[in-house]
C-alpha positions, 0 to 999 in steps of 0.5 A: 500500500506504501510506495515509500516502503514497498521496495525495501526492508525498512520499518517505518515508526516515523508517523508522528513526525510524517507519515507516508502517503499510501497508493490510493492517496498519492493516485487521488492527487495524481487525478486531481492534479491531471485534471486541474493541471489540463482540462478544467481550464477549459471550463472558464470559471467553472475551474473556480467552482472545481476548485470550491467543489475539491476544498469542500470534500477535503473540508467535509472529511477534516470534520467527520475525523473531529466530530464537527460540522464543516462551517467550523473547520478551515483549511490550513496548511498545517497545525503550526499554521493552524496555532499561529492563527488561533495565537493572533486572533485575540486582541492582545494588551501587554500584561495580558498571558497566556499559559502552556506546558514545558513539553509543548512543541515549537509550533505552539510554543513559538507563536505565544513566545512571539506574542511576549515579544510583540504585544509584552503578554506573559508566557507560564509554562507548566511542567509535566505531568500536566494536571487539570490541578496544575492547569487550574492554578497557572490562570490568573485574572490576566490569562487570556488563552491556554495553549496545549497539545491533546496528545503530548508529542514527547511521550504520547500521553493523552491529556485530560482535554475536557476537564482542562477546557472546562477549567478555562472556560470558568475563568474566562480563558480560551484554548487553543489545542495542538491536535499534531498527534491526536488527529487519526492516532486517537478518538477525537471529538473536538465538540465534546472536548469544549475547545475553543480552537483545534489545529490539525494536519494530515500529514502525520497519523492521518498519512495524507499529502504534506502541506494540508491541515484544518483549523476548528474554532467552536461555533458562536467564537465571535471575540477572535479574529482572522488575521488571514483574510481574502475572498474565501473568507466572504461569505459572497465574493461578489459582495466585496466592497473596496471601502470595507462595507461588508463582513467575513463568514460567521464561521471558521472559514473567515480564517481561509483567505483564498484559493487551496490547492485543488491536488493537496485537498484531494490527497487529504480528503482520500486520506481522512476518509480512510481514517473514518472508514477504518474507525475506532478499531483502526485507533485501538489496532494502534496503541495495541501494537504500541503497548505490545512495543512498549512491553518489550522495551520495558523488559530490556535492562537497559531501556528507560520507557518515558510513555505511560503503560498501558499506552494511551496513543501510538507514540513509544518514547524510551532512553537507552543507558549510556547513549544519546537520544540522536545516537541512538535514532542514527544507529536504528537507522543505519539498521533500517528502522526509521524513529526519531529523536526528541531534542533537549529537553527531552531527549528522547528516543521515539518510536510511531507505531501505525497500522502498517507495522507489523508485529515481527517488526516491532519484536526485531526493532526490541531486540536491536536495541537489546543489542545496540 
């Protein structure tokens, strides 16, 4: 099913950080990109409405993986971009805060840092684990957002999402979740969750075409605003006004500005519908083969496991005794196995169990580091 792992013998637990793309997806591409590269132009202005008609599906099927209606996702490019918007949109005053986690990914981290630097807001972090407890206690009358990812990406823990929301809300602070590595790795329901904003991509777990994610923001949201405006964020086009007499889409669109790519939404749109074809016991399939993995490296004398058992998503972090994290990654790959290494400071080892690891491989990738 995988062009990137059909011709060799590697094993591929890299999908947290990009997951390959499989045949029918790259082939949904190809086709649009034929057709939108050809013969729609011979269809004057119905390449626009082809081009609607393509984002809309790619739309519809980012909102069926979150339990949403389409109004409230946006197309993005990925989940950085996505939290970049959601970073901005407040109408930031210097004092302000805002709050995250020390084990947060540069993609949240650097928006809000940027923040501190431009408007003066303050920036506290907590360290793990991250508790509704902890979370509580970081918000002061001046805190304006929390920031944090559902799924942490160094160790794979699922944060108790609907408890931390429901926290903020009381206080009157908004959130803003970094779904990288929940999105087609675990159950989300995003409506449920009370998330005021959720950015996601779909070039990790979903295995879809680097280059597109999707941007939810709870519906009734009006007190954020879109920095990232064009003629997709009108709700007419035609009724532009070049003196400014007219008003964005209600929804989560007002955050799109203009045209997407018509190959990218078709290769994302095939994608996430295979994820919502496979369903819950296509998630469960990929923490069993996680904890199976990390039940093997927790036997193993010299390996410190860093996920929770029994694993909570598909991401297995470990230490190996007396070797760096990027030592360790480096010699695995000259062994043909793809992971990836958290840098300082967190320097893990981590592993990405799919669905298409199968399970002598994840018995061999043990045993290798049994012997590194």
């Amino acid at each position: 099913m995988f062009p990137a792992l059909a011709p060799n013998d590697y094993a591929y637990l890299n999908s947290g950080s990009s997951g390959p793309p499989p045949y029918h997806v790259i082939e949904a591409m190809r086709a649009a990109d034929d057709f939108f590269s050809g013969p729609a132009y011979l269809e004057g202005v119905g390449l626009h409405a082809r081009q609607v008609e393509m984002a809309s599906r790619a739309r519809e099927a980012a909102a069926r993986l979150i339990k949403a209606d389409p109004e409230d996702v946006a197309l993005t490019q990925n989940t950085t971009h996505g939290m970049n918007l959601g970073a901005v949109s407040i109408d930031w005053q210097d004092g302000d805060g805002a709050v995250s986690t020390t084990t947060e990914h540069p993609g949240c981290l650097m928006p809000l840092h940027a923040l501190a630097k431009r408007f003066g807001a303050g920036v506290s972090l907590i360290p793990p684990p991250v508790t509704a407890e902890k979370v509580e206690a970081s918000l002061t009358p001046r805190t304006r957002l929390l920031a944090l990812s559902h799924v942490d990406w160094t160790s794979g823990e699922v944060l108790p999402l609907e408890e931390i929301c429901a926290l903020a809300h009381e206080r009157g602070v908004l959130t803003l979740i970094d779904g990288a590595q929940s999105v087609g790795n675990i159950p989300v329901d995003v409506p449920a969750s009370g998330a005021d904003m959720y950015a996601f991509t779909g070039h990790k777990w979903v295995l879809g075409p680097e280059g597109m994610g999707a941007f939810y923001v709870r519906p009734g949201l009006t007190n954020v605003h879109s920095t990232n405006v064009g003629f997709a964020s009108l709700p007419d086009p035609s009724a532009f006004d070049v003196n400014g007499g007219y008003e964005l889409r209600p929804g989560a669109r007002r955050f799109e500005a203009s045209t997407t790519s018509p190959v990218l939404a078709a290769g994302f749109a095939a994608a996430a519908e295979a994820v919502d074809e496979r369903g819950v016991a296509g998630l469960e399939e990929i923490r069993r083969r996680a904890d199976l993995l990390a039940g093997l490296l927790s036997e193993l004398p010299r390996v410190t496991l860093r996920s929770p058992r029994p694993a909570e998503s598909g991401l297995v972090s470990f230490e190996v005794e007396d070797l760096a994290a990027r030592e360790v990654a480096e010699r695995l790959l000259e062994k043909r196995f793809v992971l990836r290494y958290i840098p300082e400071p967190h320097p893990y080892v981590r592993a990405s169990t799919h669905l298409f690891n199968a399970e002598e491989k994840l018995e061999a990738l043990a045993k290798t580091v049994a012997e590194l």
